[in-house]
N, C-alpha and C positions, 0 to 999 in steps of 0.2 A: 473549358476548365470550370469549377465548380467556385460560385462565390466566394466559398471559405472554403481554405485549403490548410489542411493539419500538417504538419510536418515535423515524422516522427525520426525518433535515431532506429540505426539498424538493427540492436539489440534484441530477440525476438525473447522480451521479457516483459516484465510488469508494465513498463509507459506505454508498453506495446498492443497489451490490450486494454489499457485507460484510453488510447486513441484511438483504436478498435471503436469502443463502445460507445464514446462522444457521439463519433462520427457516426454510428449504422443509429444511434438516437435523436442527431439531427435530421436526419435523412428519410427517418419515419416519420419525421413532422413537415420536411419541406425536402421531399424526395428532388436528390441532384444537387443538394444544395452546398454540401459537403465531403470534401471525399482527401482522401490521403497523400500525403506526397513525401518524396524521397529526396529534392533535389531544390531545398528552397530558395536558387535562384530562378527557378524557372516560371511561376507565378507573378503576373505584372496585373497590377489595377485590383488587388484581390483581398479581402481580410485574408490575414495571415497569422496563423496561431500554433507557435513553437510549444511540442509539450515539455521541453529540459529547458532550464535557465542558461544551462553548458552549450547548447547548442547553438543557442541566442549569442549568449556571449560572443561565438567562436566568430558568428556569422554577419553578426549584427550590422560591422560597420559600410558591408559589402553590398549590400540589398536594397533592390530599389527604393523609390522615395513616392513610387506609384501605391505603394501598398499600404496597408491601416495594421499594426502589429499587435497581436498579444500576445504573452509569455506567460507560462505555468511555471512558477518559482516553489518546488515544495522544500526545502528542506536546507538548513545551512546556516552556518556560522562563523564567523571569525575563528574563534577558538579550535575551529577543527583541525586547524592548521595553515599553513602558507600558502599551499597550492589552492586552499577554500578562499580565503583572506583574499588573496590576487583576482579571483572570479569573482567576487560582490564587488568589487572594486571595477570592476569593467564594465560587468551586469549595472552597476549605480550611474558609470561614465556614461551607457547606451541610454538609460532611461527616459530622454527625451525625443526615442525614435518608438518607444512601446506607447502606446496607447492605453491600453491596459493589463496588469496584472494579475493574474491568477494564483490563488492559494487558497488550498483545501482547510488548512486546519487554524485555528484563531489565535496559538503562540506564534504560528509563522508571520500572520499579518499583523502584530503588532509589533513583531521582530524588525519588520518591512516598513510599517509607518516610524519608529524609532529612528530607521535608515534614510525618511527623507521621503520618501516614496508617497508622494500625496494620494491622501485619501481618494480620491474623486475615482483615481484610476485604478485602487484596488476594488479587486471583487472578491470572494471567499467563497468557494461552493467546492461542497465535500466531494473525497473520491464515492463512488456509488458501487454496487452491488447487480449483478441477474440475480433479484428474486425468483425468477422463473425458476432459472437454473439450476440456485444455490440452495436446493430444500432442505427442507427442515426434516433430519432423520431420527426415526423411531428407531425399537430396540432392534427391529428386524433386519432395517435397511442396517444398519450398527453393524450385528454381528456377520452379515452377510458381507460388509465392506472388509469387515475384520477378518475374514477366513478368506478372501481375495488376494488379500495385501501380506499373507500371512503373517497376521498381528498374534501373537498367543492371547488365548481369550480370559489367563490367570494374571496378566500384569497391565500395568497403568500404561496407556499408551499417548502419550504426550508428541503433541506435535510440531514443529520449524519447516515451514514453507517459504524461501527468501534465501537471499544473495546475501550472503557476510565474509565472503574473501574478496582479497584483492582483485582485480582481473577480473579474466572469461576462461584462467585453466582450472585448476584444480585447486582453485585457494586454500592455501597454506597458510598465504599471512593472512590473519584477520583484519576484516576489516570493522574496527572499534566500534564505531557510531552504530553499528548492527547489534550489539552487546551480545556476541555471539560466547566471550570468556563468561560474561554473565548469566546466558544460557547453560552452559556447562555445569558451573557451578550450582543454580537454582537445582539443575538436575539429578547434579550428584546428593545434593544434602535433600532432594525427595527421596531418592533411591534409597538411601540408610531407613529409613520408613517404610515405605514400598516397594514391592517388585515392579522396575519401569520397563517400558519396549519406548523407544525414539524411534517415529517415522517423519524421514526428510525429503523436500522438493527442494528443488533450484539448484542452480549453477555456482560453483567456484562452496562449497562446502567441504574441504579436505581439513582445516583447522576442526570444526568440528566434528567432526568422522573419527580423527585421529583424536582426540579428545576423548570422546566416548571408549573408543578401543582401550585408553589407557586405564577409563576409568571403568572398562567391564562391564559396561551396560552394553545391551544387546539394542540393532536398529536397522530398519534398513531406508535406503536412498535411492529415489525413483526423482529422474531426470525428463519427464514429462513433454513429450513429444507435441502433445494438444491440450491449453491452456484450460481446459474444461472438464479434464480424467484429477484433474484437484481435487475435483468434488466430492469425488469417492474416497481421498486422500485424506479429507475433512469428516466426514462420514465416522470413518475408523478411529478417531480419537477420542480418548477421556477428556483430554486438556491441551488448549492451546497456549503454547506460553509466549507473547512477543515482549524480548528484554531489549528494545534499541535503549539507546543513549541520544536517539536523533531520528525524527521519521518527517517524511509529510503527512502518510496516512497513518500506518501502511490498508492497504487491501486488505490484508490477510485479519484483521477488525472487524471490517464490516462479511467478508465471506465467511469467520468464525459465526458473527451473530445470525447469520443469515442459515446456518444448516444446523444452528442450534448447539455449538460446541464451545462452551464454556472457555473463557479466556482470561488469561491473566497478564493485563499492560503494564510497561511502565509511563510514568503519565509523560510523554510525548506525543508529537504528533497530533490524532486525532481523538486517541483515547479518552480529552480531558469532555473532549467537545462533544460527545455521543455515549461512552461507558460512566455509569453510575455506578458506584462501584457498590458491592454487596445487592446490585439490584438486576443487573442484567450483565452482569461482568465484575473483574476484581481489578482494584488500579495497587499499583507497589511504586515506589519512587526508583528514579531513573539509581542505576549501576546496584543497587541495593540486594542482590541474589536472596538473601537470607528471608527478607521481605518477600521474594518472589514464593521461593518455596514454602515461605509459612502462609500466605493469600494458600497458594494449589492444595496445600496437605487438608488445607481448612475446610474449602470449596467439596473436596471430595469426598472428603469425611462424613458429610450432610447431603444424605441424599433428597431430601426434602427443600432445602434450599438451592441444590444442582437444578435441580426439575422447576424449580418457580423463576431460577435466573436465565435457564435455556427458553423456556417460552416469553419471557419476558421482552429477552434480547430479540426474538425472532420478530415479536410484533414491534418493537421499535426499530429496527433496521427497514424495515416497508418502504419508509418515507425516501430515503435512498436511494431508490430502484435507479439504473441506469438512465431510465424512461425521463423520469424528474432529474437528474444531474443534468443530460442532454439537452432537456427544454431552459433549465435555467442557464444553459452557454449560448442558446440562441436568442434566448430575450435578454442578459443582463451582459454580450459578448459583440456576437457576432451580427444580428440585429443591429443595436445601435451604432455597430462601424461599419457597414453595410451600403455603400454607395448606392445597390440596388435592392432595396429592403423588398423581400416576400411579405403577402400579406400574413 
């Protein structure tokens, strides 16, 4: 078994390929060094690095005491509710079995040290990006993506990549901290302005679908069989809007900046930490819609300022690359908990 051993949830979603790419990044620096698991009792003598706090939580108290542990905490609060309230509360109980903690964005880790959580053992290293992958598209690759996806090439085509219902069916009920009502809305008060097309990825999207439907905007919703046909997803958009109320990162920040599609945050998560707003992206305050759609109306009104903020974003996303997240979980991670350190 492999010194460090990741251990993801089954959800074949977003942590799913942040543990993906950790791992095939460790593995091109110290091939074998790293590799995935399912079953995080079955690793004895080994770092061991949960990518969900929930998982940790679940597992924590069960696990051997041969192992060195990390945990990736992105996202969460008290306030979110009882069922969140009750998991920092157990997550804070365990804390003397983690070694160290992981957190992408700098409101979460001072959220964390607030919580007691000693400095020594957080770390803060961002979600990262395939720049390879994730290129930067011209008008060509654009319109080509657009006549694919059948985008109409006379309206605004604004994009939601991400999980904002409840569950893994057809989410109905929203889930808030996604600001999926505030997506709606942002969109609806662009629409009275412009002609919009909504194109959607991911799971549990029926709140929004049904949303749109009522409000007469046309869209379509593509459930993405391979984590990497995104990118044509990204491609095809005017604007990307992400309205959480709560992120760690999200991804879909850094995969905006990376193919060059204009974004509009609200400031959670990572947004505060990497978008300059007016300079390579637009930040709007969390729940705020009216904010959201006066940043998008504004952004794309100026096509001279669209075009200085898309090349901007692309060469500041660079530093990101998977390549640099994965080296910095092996020297500021798994390295220093590493019974048998690689040179």
């Amino acid at each position: 078994m492999p010194e460090v051993a990741f251990v993801l949830e089954r959800a074949d979603w977003t942590l799913r390929w942040y543990g993906q790419y950790i791992t095939n990044s460790v593995s091109a620096i110290h091939p074998g060094a790293c590799g995935l698991v399912g079953d995080p009792a079955r690793p004895l003598d080994r770092v061991v690095h949960f990518v969900s706090q929930h998982m940790w939580s679940n597992w924590g108290p069960f696990l051997s005491a041969t192992n060195r542990y990390a945990v990736t905490f992105f996202h969460g609060k008290a306030e979110d509710g009882p069922d969140v309230a009750r998991h920092i509360d157990r997550f804070l109980g365990l804390l003397p079995k983690a070694e160290k903690v992981i957190t992408a964005a700098s409101i979460m880790e001072n959220r964390l040290i607030e919580w007691g959580v000693p400095r020594e053992k957080l770390v803060r290293i961002p979600i990262g990006v395939d720049t390879g992958a994730f290129t930067f598209a011209d008008d060509a690759t654009r319109r080509s993506a657009r006549k694919r996806l059948g985008v109409p090439d006379d309206r605004l085509c604004i994009g939601s990549f991400q999980k904002d219902g409840v569950g893994w069916g057809d989410g109905m009920e929203p889930k808030l901290i996604k600001g999926p009502d505030v997506f709606l809305d942002a969109v609806a008060r662009i629409a009275k302005e412009k002609p919009v097309f909504v194109l959607l990825t991911g799971p549990a999207r029926g709140y929004v679908k049904a949303g749109l439907d009522r409000l007469g905007i046309p869209f379509r919703h593509f459930y993405l069989d391979e984590y990497l046909r995104i990118i044509e997803c990204y491609h095809a958009l005017d604007l990307y809007l992400m309205t959480s109320r709560e992120e760690g990162g999200p991804m879909s920040i850094m995969e905006s900046m990376a193919t060059g599609t204009p974004i509009v945050a609200t400031r959670c998560g990572m947004a505060e930490d990497i978008l300059v707003d007016g300079a390579n992206g637009t930040l709007a305050p969390i729940g705020d819609a009216a904010a959201v759609a006066e940043q998008a109306l504004g952004l794309v009104s100026d096509k001279n300022l669209l075009q200085t903020i898309r090349a901007q974003a692309r060469k500041d996303v660079m530093p990101y690359d998977w390549s640099a997240v994965g080296r910095a979980h092996w020297e500021k991670i798994y390295a220093p908990l590493s019974r048998n350190p690689l040179e």
